[in-house]
N, C-alpha and C positions, 0 to 999 in steps of 0.2 A: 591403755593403748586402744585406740577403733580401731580392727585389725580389717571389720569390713573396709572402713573408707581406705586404708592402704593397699588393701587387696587391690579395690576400682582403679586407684591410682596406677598402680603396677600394670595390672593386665586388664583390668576392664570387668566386663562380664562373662570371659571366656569363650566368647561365641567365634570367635577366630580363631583355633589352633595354629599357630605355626605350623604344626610339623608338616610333611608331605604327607599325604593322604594314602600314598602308599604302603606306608609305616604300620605293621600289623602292633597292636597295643594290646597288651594283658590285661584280662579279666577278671575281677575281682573276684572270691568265691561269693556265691551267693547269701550263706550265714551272713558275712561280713556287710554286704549291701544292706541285709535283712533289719541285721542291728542298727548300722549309723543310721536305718530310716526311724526304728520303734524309737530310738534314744534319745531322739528327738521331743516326741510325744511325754509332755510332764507325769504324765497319768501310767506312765510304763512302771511295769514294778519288775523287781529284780527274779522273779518267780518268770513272769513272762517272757524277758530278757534271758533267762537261762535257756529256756525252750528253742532258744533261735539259735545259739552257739552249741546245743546237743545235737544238731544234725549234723555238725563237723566235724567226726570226731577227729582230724585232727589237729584242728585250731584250738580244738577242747582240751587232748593232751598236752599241747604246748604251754594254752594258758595255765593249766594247775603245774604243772612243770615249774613257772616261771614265777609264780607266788610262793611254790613251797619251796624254792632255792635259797641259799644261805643270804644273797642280800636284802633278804623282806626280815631276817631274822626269826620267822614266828614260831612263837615258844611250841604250838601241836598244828599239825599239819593239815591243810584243811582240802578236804574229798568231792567238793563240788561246785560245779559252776556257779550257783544260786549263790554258796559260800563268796567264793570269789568276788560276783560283783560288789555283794554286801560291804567286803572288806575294802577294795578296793575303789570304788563309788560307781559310778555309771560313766562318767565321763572318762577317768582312768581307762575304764573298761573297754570305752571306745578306742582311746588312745593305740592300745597293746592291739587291739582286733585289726584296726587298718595297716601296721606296721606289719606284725605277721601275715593276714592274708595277702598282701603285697608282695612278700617274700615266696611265700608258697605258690601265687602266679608267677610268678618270673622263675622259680624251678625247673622250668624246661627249658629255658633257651639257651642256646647251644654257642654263644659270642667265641669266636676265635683269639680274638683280644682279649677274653677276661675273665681270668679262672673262678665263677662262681665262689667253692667254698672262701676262696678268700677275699672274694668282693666284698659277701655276708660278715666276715671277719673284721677289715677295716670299718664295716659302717659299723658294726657292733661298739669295737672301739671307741668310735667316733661318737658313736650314743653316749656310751657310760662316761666318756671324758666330758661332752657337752652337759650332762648331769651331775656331773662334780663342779661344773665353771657355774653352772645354773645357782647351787647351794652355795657357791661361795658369793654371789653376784644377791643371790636370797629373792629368785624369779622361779617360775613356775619348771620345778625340772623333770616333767614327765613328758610337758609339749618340748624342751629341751632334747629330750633323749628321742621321741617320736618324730619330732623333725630332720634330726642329726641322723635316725634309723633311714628315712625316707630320700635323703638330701640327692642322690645319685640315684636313686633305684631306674631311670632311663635309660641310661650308661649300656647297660648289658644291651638292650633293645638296641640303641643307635649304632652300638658298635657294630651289630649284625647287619645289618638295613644298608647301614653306610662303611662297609669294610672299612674300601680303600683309602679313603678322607680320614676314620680315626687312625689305621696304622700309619698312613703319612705324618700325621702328627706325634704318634709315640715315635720315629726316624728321627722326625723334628725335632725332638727334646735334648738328644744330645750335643747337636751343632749348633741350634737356635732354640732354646727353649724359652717357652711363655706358659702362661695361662690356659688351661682347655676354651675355657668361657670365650677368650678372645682369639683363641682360632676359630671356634665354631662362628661368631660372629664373625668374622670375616669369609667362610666359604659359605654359611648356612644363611649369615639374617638371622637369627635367631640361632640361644643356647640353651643347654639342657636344664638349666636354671628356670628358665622362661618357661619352656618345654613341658619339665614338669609340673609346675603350677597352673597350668591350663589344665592337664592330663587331671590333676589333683580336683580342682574346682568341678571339672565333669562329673566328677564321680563322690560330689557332694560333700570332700574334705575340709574338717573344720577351717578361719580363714589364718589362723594364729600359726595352724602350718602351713600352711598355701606361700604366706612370706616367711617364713620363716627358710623353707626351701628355695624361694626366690631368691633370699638376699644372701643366701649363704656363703659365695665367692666374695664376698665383700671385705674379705679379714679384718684386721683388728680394727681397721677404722669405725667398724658398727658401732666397738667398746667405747670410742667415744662418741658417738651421735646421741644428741639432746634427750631423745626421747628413745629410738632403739636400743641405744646403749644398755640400760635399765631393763630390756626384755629376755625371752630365753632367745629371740635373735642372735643376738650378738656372743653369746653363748654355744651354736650351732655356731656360726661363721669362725669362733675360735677353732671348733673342732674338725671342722674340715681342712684346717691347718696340717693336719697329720699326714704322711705321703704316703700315699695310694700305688698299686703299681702303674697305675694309667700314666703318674707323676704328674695330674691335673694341675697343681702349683709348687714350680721349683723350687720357690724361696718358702718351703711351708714349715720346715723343720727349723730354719733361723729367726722365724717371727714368731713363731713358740719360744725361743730360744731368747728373744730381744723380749717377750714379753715376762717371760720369767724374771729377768731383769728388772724390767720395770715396776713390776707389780708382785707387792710383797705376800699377798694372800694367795698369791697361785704359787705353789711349787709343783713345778712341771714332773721336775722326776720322782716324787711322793706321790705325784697322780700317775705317772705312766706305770711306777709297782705297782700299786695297787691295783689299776687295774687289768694290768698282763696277769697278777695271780688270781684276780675274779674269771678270764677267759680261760684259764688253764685250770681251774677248780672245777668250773662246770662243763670242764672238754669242749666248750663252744668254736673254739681256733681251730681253724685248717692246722694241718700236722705240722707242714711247710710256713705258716704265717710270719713276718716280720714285722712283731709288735712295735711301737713307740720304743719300750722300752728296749728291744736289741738294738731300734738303730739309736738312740741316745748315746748306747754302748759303744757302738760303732762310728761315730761324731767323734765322741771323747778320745779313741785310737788314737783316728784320724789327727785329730789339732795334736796330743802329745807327740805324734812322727814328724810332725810340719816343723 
């Protein structure tokens, strides 16, 4: 896949944001800037690269946190950054840096609409389900879980900036519900889909995720496009299927549900175990979170009372 030429295609060369200029944007930590620049340069060795991620430390505890947790498996635990990239490659490296440092700018904002710990929660979700659809699809599932990690990260911000326009739409949802993407498109001109993949490209993100967050509302129809289908695209667009409290897509729980159906190598409720007990293994969930797997649970009620 040219992920450049689909970038161009999509949004160009980024030099025209959408948003309104008034829109205050989150800053990347500087470590992170530091590294997607060195990671760049062939000639970086993981020695040098370590030196840039030790000034954070705590982008630095997260990453070893996140290598020495039970789903890397590794048989003795390993104590350094230098470690880490080694294990992990340079590019991985990048992968896990922009996701978290992302995470840790948007820490402070204070959205009325949207309870952080459980924002972080659904995307988390969202990641490790897009990197189980990745493995079973046998496409790249690190840009799968790093896209599917990034896919919203705007959300908190708009919601702030733009109260009264998101909560008229979360009102909306009960008498008229649609799609976020196509409410925003019709008061804004542009959606946070869009939105962030300009935001992304600024700030020098690889382009595999730049669409990969573009295309993400596009559900399952990716799964069958000629050529996306085949990527961790389509992979993310499955994952953002899951419902959010924003309730970005109403129908997102029954096209999980039609797809589980159709497609015998996904089993939806094998995947949503497994991965409600990998959040609750490593205390990552809001206390209050509503994994895939309760509302499955709550589905299933549902249809036996009807």
């Amino acid at each position: 896949m040219d992920w450049t030429k689909l970038r161009k295609e999509l949004i160009g060369e980024g030099k025209q944001s959408p948003l309104p200029s008034t829109i205050k944007l989150p800053m990347l930590p500087k470590a992170v800037m530091e590294f997607s620049r060195k990671a760049e340069d062939p000639k970086s060795t993981p020695k040098e690269l370590s030196k840039i991620i030790e000034t954070d430390a705590g982008i630095s505890c997260e990453l070893l946190r996140m290598v020495n947790s039970s789903a890397f498996g590794l048989r003795r635990k390993v104590s350094s950054i230098q470690q880490t990239i080694t294990l992990l490659g340079i590019r991985s490296t990048k992968l896990f840096l922009v996701t978290t440092g992302l995470k840790q700018a948007m820490s402070s904002n204070d959205s009325k609409l949207i309870n952080l710990p459980n924002f972080w929660s659904t995307n988390l979700e969202r990641a490790l389900t897009a990197r189980e659809v990745a493995r079973l699809m046998k496409v790249d599932p690190d840009v799968a879980f790093s896209a599917a990690m990034l896919q919203d990260f705007l959300l908190p911000v708009l919601s702030k900036e733009l109260f009264d326009l998101y909560l008229q739409f979360t009102i909306n949802q009960d008498n008229d519900p649609c799609l976020l993407k196509d409410y925003e498109r019709r008061h804004f001109s542009w959606d946070h889909c869009a939105a962030a993949a300009n935001v992304m490209l600024d700030w020098s993100f690889p382009d595999d995720l730049i669409c990969s967050v573009y295309l993400h509302h596009e559900g399952l129809k990716l799964l069958t496009d000629e050529k996306l289908g085949k990527t961790p695209a389509a992979a993310v667009a499955v994952s953002s299927l899951i419902p959010d409290p924003l309730r970005q897509d109403p129908n997102g729980l029954n096209q999980l549900l039609a797809l589980n159906e159709a497609w015998d190598a996904f089993n939806l409720f094998e995947i949503a175990e497994k991965i409600d007990a990998e959040l609750r293994e490593e205390s990552t969930a809001a206390s209050n979170y509503l994994s895939l797997k309760n509302r499955l649970e709550k589905h299933a009620v549902l249809v036996e009372n009807e």
